[in-house]
C-alpha positions as CSV (number, residue, x, y, z in Angstrom):
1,X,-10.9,-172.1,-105.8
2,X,-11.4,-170.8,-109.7
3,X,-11.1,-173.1,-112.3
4,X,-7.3,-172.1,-113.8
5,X,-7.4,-175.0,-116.9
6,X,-9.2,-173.2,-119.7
7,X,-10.4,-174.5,-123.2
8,X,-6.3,-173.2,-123.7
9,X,-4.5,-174.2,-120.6
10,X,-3.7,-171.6,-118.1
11,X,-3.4,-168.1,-119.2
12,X,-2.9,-164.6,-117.7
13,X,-0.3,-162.1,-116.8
14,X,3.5,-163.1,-116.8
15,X,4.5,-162.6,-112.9
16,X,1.0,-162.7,-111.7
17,X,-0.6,-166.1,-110.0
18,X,-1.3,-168.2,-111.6
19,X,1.7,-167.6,-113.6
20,X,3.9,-166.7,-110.7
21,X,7.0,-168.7,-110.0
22,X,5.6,-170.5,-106.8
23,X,2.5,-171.7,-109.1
24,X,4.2,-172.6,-111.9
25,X,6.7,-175.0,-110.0
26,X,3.8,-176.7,-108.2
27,X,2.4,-177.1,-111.6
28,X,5.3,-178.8,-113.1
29,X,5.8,-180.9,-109.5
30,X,1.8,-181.8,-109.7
31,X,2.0,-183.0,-113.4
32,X,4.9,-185.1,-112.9
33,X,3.4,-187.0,-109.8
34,X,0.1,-187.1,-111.6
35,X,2.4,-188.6,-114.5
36,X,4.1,-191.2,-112.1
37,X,1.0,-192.4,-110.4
38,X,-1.0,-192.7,-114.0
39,X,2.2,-195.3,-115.2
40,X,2.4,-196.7,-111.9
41,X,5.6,-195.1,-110.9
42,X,8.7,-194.6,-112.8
43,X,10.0,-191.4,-113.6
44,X,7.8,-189.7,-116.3
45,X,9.3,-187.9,-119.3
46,X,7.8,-184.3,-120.0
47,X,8.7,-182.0,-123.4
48,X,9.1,-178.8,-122.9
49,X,8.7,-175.7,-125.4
50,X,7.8,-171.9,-125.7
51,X,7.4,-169.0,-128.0
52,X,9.7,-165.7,-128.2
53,X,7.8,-163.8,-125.1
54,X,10.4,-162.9,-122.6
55,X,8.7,-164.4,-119.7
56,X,9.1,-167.4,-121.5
57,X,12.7,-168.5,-120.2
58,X,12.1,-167.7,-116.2
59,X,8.8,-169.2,-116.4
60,X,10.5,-172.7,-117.9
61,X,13.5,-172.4,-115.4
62,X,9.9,-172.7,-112.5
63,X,8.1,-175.3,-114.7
64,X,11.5,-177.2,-114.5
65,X,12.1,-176.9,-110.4
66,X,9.0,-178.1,-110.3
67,X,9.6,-181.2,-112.8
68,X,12.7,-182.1,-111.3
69,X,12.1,-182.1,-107.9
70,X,9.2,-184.7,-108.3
71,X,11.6,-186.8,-110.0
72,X,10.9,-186.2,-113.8
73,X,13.1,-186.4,-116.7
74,X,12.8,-183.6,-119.0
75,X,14.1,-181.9,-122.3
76,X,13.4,-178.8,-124.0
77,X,13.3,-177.6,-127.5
78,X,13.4,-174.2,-126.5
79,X,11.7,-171.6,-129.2
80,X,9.2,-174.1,-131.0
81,X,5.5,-173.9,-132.2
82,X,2.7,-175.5,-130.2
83,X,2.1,-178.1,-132.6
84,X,5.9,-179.1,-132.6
85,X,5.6,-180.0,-129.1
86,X,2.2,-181.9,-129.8
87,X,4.5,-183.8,-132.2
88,X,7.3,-184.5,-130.6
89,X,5.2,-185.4,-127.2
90,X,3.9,-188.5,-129.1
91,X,6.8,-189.3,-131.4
92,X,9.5,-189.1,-129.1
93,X,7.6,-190.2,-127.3
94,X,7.6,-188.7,-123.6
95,X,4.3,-188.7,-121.2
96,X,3.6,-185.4,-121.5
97,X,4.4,-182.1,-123.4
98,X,4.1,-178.8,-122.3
99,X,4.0,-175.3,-124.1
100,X,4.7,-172.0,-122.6
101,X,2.6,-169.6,-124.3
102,X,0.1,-167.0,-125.1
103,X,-1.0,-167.8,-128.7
104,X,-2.4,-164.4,-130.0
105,X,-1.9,-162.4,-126.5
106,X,0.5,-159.4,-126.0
107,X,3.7,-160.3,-124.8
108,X,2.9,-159.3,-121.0
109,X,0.7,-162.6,-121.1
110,X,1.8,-165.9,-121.1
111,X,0.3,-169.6,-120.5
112,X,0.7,-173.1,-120.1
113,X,-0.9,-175.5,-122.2
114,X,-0.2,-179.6,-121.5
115,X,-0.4,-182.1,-124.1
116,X,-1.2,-185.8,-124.2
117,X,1.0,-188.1,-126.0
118,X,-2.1,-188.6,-128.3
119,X,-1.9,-185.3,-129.2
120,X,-4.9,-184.2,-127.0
121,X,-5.0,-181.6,-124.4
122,X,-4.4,-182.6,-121.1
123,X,-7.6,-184.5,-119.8
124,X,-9.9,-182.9,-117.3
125,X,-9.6,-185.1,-114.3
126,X,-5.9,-184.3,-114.1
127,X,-6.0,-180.6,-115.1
128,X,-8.6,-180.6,-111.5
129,X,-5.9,-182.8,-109.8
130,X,-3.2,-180.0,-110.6
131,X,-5.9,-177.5,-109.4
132,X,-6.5,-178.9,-105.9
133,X,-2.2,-179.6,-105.7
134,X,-1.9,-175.7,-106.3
135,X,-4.3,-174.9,-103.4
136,X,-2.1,-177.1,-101.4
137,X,0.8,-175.3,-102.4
138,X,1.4,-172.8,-99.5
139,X,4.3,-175.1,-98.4
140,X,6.5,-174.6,-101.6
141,X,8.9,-171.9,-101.7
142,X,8.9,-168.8,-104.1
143,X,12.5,-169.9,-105.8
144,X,12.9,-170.8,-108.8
145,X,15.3,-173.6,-110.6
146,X,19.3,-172.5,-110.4
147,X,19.8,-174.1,-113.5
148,X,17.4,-173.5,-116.7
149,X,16.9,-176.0,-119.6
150,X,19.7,-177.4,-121.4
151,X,19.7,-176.0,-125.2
152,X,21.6,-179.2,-125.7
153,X,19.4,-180.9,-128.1
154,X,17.3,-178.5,-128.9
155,X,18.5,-178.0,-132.4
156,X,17.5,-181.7,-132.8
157,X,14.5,-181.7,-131.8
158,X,13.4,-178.7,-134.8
159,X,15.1,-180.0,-136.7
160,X,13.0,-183.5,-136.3
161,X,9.7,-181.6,-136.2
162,X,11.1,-179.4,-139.7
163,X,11.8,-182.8,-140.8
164,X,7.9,-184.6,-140.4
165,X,7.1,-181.2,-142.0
166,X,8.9,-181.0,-145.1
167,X,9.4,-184.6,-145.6
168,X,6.1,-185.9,-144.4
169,X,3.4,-183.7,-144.5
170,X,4.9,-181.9,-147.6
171,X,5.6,-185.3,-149.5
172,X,5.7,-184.9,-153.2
173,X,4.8,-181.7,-153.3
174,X,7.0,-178.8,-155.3
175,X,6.3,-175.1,-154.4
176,X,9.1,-174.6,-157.3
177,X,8.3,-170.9,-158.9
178,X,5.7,-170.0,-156.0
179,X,6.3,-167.1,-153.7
180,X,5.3,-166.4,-150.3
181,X,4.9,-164.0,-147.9
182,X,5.6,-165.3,-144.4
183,X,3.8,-163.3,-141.4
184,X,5.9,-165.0,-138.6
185,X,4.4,-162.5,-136.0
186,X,7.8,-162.5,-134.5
187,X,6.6,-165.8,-132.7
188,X,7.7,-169.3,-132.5
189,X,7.0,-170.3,-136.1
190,X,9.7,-167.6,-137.0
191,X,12.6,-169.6,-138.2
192,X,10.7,-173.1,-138.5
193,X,8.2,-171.7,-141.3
194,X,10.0,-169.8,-143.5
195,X,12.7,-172.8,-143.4
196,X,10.2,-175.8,-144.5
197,X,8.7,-173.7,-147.1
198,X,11.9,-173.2,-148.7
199,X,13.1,-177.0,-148.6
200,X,9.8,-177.6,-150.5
201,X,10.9,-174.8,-153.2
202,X,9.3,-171.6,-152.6
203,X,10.4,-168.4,-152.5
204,X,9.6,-167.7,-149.0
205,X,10.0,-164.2,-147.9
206,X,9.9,-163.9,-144.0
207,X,8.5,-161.2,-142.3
208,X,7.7,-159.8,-138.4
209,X,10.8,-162.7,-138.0
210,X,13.0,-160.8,-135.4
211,X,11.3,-161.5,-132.1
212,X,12.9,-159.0,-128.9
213,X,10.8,-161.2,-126.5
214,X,8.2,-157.8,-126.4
215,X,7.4,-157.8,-130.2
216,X,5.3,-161.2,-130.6
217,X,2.3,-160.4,-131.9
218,X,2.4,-156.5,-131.9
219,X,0.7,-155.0,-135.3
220,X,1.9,-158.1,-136.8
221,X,0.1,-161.8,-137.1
222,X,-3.2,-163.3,-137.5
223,X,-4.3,-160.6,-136.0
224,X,-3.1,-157.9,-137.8
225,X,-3.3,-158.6,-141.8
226,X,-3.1,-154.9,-143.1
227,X,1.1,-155.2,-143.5
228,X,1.0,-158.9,-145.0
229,X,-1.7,-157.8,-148.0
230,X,-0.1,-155.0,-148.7
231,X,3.6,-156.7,-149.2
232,X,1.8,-159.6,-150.8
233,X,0.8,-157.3,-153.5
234,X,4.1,-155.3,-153.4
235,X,5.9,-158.8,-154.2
236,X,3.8,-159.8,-156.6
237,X,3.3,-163.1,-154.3
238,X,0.9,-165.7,-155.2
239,X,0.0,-166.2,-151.4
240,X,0.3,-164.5,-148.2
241,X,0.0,-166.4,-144.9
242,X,0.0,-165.0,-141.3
243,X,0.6,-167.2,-138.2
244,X,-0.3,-166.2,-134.1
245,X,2.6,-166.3,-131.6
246,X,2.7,-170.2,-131.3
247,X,1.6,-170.9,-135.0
248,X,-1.3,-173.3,-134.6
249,X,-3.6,-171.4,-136.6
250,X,-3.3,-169.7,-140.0
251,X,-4.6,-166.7,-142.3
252,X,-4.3,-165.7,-145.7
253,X,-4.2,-163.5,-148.3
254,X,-4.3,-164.1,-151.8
255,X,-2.5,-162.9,-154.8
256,X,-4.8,-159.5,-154.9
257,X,-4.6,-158.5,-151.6
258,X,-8.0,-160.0,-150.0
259,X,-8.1,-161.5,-146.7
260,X,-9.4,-165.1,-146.6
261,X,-10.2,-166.3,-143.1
262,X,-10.6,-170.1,-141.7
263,X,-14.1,-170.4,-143.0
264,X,-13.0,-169.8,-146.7
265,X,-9.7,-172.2,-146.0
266,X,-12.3,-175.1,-144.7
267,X,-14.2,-174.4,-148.2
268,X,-11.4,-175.2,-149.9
269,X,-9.9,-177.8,-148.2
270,X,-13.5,-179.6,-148.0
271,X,-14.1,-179.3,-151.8
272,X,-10.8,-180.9,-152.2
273,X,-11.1,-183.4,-150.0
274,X,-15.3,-184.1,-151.4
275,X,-13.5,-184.7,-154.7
276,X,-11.0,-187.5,-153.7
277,X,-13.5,-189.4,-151.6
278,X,-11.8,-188.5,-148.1
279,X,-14.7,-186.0,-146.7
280,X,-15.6,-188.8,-144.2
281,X,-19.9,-188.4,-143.7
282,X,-19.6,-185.5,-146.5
283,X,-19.2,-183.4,-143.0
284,X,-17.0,-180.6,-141.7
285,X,-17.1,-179.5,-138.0
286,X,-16.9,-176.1,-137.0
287,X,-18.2,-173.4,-134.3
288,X,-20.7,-171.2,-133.6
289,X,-19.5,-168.5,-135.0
290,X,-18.4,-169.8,-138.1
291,X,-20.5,-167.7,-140.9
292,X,-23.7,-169.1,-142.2
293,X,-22.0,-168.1,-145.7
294,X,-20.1,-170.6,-145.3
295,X,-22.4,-173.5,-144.1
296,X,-25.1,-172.3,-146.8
297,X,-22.2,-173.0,-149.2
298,X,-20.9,-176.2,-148.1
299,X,-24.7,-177.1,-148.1
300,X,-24.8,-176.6,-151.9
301,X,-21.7,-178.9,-152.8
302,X,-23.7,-181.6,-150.6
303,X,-21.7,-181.0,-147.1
304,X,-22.7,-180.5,-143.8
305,X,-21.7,-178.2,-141.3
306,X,-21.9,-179.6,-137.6
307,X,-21.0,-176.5,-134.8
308,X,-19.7,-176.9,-131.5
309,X,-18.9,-174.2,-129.1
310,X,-16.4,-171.7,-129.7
311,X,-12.6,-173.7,-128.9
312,X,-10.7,-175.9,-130.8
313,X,-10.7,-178.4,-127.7
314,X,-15.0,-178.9,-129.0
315,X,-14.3,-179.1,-132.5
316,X,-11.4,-181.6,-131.7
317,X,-14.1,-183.8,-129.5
318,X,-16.6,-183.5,-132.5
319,X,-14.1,-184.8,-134.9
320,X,-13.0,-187.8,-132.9
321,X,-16.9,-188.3,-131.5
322,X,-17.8,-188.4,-135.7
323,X,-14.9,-189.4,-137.0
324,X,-15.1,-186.6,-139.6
325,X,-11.7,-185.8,-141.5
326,X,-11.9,-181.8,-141.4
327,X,-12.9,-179.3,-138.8
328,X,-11.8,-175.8,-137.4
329,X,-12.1,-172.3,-136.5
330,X,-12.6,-169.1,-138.5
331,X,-9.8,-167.9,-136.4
332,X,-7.7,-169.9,-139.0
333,X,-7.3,-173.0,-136.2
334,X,-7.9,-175.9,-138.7
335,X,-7.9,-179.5,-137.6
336,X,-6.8,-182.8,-139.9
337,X,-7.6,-185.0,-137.5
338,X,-5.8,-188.1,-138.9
339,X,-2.6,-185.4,-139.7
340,X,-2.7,-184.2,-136.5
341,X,-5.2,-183.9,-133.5
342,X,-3.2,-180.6,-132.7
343,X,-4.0,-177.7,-134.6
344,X,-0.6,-176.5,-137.2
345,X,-0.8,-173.2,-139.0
346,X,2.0,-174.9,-141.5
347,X,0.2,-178.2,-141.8
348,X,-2.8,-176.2,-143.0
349,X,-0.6,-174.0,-144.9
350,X,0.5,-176.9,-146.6
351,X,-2.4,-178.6,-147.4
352,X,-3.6,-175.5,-149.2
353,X,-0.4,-175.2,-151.2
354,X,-0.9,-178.4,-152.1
355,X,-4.9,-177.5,-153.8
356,X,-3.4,-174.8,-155.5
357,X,-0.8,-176.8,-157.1
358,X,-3.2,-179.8,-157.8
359,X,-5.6,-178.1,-158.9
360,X,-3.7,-175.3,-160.8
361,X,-6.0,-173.0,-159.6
362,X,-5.3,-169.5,-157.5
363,X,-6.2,-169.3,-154.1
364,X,-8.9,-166.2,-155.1
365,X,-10.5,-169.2,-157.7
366,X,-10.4,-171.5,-155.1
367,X,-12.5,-169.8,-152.9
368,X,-14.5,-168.7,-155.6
369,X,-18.4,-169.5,-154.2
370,X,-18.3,-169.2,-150.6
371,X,-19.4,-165.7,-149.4
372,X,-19.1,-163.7,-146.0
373,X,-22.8,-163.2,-144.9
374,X,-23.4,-159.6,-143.1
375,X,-23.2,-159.9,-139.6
376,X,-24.9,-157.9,-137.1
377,X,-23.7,-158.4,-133.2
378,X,-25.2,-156.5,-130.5
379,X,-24.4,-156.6,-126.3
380,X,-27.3,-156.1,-123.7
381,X,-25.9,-155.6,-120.1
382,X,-27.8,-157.2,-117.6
383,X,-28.5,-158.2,-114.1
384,X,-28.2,-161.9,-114.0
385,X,-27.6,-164.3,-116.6
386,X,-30.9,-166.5,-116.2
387,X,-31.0,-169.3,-119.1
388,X,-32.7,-167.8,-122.2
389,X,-35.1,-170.9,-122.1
390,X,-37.1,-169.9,-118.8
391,X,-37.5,-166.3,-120.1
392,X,-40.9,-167.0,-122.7
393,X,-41.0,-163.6,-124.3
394,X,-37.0,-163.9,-124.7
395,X,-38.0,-167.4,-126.5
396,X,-41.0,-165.6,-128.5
397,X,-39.2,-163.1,-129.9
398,X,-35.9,-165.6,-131.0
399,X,-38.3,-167.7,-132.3
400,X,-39.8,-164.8,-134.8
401,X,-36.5,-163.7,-135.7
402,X,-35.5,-167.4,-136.7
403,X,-38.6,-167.7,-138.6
404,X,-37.9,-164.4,-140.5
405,X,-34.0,-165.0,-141.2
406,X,-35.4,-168.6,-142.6
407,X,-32.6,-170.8,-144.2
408,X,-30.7,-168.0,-145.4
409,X,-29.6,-166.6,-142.2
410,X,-29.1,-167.3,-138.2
411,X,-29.6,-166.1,-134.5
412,X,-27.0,-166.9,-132.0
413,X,-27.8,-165.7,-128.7
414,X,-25.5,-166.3,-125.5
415,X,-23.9,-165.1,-122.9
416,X,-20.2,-163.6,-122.2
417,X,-18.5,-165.7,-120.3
418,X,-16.4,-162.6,-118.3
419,X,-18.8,-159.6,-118.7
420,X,-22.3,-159.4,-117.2
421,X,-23.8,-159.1,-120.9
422,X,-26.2,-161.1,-123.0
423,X,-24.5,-161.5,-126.7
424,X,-26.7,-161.1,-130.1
425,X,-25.4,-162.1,-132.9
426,X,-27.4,-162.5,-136.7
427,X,-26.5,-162.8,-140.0
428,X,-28.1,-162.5,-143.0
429,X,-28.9,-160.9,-146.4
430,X,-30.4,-158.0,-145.4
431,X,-28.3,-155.6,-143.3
432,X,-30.8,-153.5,-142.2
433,X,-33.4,-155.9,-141.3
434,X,-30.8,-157.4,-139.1
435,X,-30.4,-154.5,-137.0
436,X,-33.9,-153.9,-136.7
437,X,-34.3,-157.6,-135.7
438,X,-31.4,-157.6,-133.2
439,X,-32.4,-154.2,-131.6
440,X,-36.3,-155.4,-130.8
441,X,-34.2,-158.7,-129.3
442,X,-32.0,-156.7,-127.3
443,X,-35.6,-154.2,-126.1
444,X,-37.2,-157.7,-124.8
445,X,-34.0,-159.1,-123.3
446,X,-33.6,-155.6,-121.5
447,X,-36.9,-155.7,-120.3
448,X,-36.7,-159.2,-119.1
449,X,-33.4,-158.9,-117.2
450,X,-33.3,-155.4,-116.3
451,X,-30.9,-154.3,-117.9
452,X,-28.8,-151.5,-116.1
453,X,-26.7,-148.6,-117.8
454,X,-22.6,-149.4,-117.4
């Protein structure tokens, strides 16, 4: 059957398998014998929480049926951030913890996503177990659990997670006379974020915080800044910031209005931590598509750049393979790995407070130095995805370009992963020169793979 566990879990449509009611219970029965058998029996204990999407409930209520029924103990936070379950999962602690969401997705998608108590996804070997369980599924009726999740504790739970934030993570540190603009994309971070904020003495004003269960993420979020710079300005705010549905990654704006993506906030936060002697290997980790502005950059304060493929699941096993202190996405998913080995949107939003207050320093002077390199991408349909390597006039021409871009730009060619194209992406000084170089690239790859009209 097709591999269900992505870099992110399981994802797709709400209703549809594998996010159907049947799957989902076998899911939730499958992880909790998996669980059992791993501890050599016992009942395991599995966290549960979700963003605001209305699939979210009925989708527990099946998780749950399936929990119980392989004899599993459960609780559920309800409406909580992704990274508050990573917490919880190894503070409580429980065996396992499991988020219903969709991240960034429309509200017609949802997913699962299983954490370790570690803090780490859910391991391969058991996300294939779960796999071959749901093919053995057939058996298990289409009904859901009678009886959903017990808000009961709930409140405790946030309130514990709110807690490590403000008290922990936040220690001696006063936002007294700052003010925010909160983009809570009418996710889960929408009453958790504004609230620790405020405990640490900003002026937090929340908005996109009244989720309908349909709202998460439309025209609001990480996705969609337009709204946050303009009532950043509007409020005279000394920093905007703009979570996704299940907060564990975070943008910004500064005090003018301009957008400042993960790469800028890794600039920042690895100057900072360069300068107290914490920048373990003088080394950030980071992905592919990270902008070559920003590695040329980090190159000049004496810091390398090490990419991994796009997911934060790579640059989590790069951290913990290096042992480096600071890694993420540009997607604003930042890792501290001896913080957290979860992504948190307010954990980085945090940290970066806590530079500007330091420092005494704006968030536009903090990112003073590090600057967006043109980028140039460019999709060739083709036949068949043969590896670039056996194609030598493919390799020829890459290797020119390369040469030409030199030090002060970069080719990344690759395929899509769900479209039958071949991806070129280049950055560099020159605009135009880009095009012409990724146009004569795409010519040779067309002519290599036949490339058909869609």
């Amino acid at each position: 059957m097709a591999k269900l566990f992505g870099t992110d879990g399981i994802r797709g449509e709400a209703g549809q398998f594998p996010l159907d009611p049947k799957t989902v219970r076998a899911v939730g029965a499958s992880l909790a014998r998996h669980l059992a058998e791993r501890a050599g029996g016992g009942s395991p204990r599995i966290l549960i929480g979700r963003d605001t999407r209305e699939s979210g409930p009925w989708i527990e209520q099946a998780l749950i049926a399936g929990v119980r029924e392989a004899g599993a103990e459960f609780r559920s936070a309800e409406v909580i951030t992704t990274p508050g379950v990573a917490y919880l999962t190894r503070t409580l602690p429980a065996d396992a913890g499991v988020v219903i969401s969709a991240s960034h997705n429309p509200y017609h998608d949802n997913g699962i996503k299983i954490f370790e108590p570690s803090g780490r996804k859910l391991d391969d070997i058991t996300e294939r177990q779960i796999e071959a369980d749901i093919v053995g599924s057939a058996n298990i009726t289409p009904e859901t659990a009678t009886q959903s999740a017990s808000s009961n504790g709930s409140a405790e739970l946030k309130s514990l997670y709110m807690d490590y934030l403000a008290n922990e993570v936040g220690s001696d540190l006063s936002l007294a006379k700052l003010t925010l603009v909160v983009d809570c994309a009418n996710g889960a971070a929408y009453e958790i974020a504004p609230n620790v904020f405020r405990r640490l003495g900003a002026r937090a004003i929340a908005i996109n915080d009244h989720p309908n269960g349909r709202n998460i993420n439309l025209d609001c979020g990480s996705l969609h800044i337009d709204n946050l710079q303009k009532r950043v300005v509007a409020e005279r705010a000394d920093l905007g910031v703009a979570f996704d549905g299940d907060a564990d990654r975070a943008l910004f704006v500064d005090a003018a209005g301009r957008f400042v993506d993960g790469d800028a906030t890794l600039w920042v936060l690895a100057n900072y931590l360069k300068e107290r002697g914490e920048l373990k290997g003088d080394t950030v980790v980071a992905t592919v598509m990270s902008n070559i502005g920003l590695e040329l950059a980090l190159r000049s304060r004496g810091i390398n750049l090490t990419r991994t493929d796009v997911g934060d699941k790579y640059v989590l096993d790069e951290l913990l393979r290096s042992r480096a202190a600071l890694g993420g996405e540009q997607s604003g998913h930042i890792i501290f790995p001896n913080i957290s080995l979860a992504g948190d949107g307010i954990i980085t939003t945090i940290a970066l407070l806590r530079v500007m207050r330091e420092k005494q320093q704006s968030l536009a002077e903090l990112t003073e130095g590090v600057h967006r390199y043109p980028q140039i991408l460019v999709n060739v349909r083709v036949r068949e995805k043969r590896p670039f390597e056996e194609l030598p006039s493919v390799q020829r021409q890459a290797q020119e370009t390369t040469q030409k871009l030199g030090d002060q730009g970069r080719l990344l060619l690759r395929y899509s992963g769900t479209e039958p194209l071949a991806r070129i992406m280049i950055e560099g000084r020159n605009e135009r020169e880009m095009e012409r170089y990724a146009n004569d690239l795409a010519d040779v790859i067309g002519q290599e793979l036949g490339a058909v009209d869609s």
